[in-house]
C-alpha positions as CSV (number, residue, x, y, z in Angstrom):
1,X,97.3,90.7,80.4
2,X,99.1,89.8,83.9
3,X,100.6,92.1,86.1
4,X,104.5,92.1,86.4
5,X,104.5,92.6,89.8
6,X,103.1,90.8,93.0
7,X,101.6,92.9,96.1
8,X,101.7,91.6,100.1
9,X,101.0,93.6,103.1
10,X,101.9,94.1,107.1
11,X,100.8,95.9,109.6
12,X,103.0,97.8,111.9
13,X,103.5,101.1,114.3
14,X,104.9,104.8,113.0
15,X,108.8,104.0,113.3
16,X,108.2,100.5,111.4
17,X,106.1,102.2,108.9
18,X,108.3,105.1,108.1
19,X,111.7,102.8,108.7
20,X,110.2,100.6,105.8
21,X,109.1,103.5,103.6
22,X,112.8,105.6,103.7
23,X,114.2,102.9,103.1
24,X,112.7,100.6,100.7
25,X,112.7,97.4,102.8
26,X,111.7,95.6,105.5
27,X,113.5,95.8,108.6
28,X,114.1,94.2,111.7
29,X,113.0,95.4,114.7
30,X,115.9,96.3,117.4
31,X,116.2,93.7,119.8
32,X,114.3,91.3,117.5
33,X,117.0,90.3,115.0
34,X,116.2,87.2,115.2
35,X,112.8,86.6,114.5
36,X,110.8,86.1,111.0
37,X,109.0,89.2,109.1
38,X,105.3,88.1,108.5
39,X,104.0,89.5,105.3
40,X,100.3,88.3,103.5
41,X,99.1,88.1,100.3
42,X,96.2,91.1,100.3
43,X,93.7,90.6,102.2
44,X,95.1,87.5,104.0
45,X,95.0,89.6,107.6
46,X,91.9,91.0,109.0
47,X,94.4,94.0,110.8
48,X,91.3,94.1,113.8
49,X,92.9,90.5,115.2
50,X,95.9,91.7,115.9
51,X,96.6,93.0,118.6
52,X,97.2,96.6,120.6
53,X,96.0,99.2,117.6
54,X,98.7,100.9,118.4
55,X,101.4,98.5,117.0
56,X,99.3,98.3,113.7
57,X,98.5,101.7,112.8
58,X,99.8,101.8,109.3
59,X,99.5,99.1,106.4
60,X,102.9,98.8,104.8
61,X,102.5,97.6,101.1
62,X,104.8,95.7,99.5
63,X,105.6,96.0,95.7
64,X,107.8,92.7,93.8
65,X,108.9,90.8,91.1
66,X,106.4,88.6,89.7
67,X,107.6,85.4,91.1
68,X,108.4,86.4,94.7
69,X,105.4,83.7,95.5
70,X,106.9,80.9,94.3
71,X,110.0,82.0,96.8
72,X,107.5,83.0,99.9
73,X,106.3,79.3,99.7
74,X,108.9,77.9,101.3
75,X,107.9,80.6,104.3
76,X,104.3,79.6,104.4
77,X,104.0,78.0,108.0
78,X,100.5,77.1,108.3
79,X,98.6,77.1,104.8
80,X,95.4,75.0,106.3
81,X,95.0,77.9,109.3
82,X,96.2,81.0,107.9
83,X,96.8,80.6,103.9
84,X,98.7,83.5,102.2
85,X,100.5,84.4,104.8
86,X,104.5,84.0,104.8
87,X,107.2,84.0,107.6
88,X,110.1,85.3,106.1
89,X,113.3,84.2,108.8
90,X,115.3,86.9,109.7
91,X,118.9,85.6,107.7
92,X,116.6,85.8,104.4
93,X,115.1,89.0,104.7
94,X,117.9,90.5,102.7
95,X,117.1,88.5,100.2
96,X,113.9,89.2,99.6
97,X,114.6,92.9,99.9
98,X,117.1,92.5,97.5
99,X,116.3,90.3,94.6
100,X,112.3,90.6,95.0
101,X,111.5,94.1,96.4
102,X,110.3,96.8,93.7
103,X,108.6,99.2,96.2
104,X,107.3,100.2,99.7
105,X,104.1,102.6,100.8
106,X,102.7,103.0,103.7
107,X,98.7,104.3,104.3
108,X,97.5,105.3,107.8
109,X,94.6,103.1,108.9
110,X,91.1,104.0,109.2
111,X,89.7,104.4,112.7
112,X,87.0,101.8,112.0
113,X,90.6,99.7,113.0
């Protein structure tokens, strides 16, 4: 039996982390409006390569519709380099939120991180 739900994942800081918890979504950072929300399929993003710690203390998972894939494909920038991971442009983030979005949690990472 399949699931009937997909899961993704991002990294971010505390006030992404909680933003995207209370409210069920993923949201755009202030002053970056413009620019795409990168989510993976899990396990896609070893959370060590990316950057300050800091920015990427919490792993924000991402509960949707089965389906949602077939949608994130058209986000996938670089499936030779970095397969299963999806650039979702900032006019289409409601979208997703919307119509593919089931639920949001949030787990503090480990300090091996």
């Amino acid at each position: 039996m399949s699931a009937s739900y997909e899961k993704y994942e991002r990294y971010g800081n505390d006030e992404e982390a909680n933003s995207c918890v209370n409210g069920q979504k993923i949201c755009l950072k202030p002053n970056h409006e413009t620019q795409p929300k990168w989510i993976a399929e899990i396990g896609a993003v070893d959370p060590r390569r990316l950057g300050k710690p800091k920015n990427y203390r919490y792993r924000i998972e991402i509960i949707t519709k089965k389906g949602t894939k077939e949608w994130l494909k058209q986000f996938e920038t670089k499936p030779e380099n970095e397969p299963g991971r999806y650039a979702i442009p900032s006019d289409e983030l409601s979208t997703f939120n919307d119509e593919y979005v089931i639920s949001i949690s949030i787990a503090k990472r480990g300090a091996d991180r």
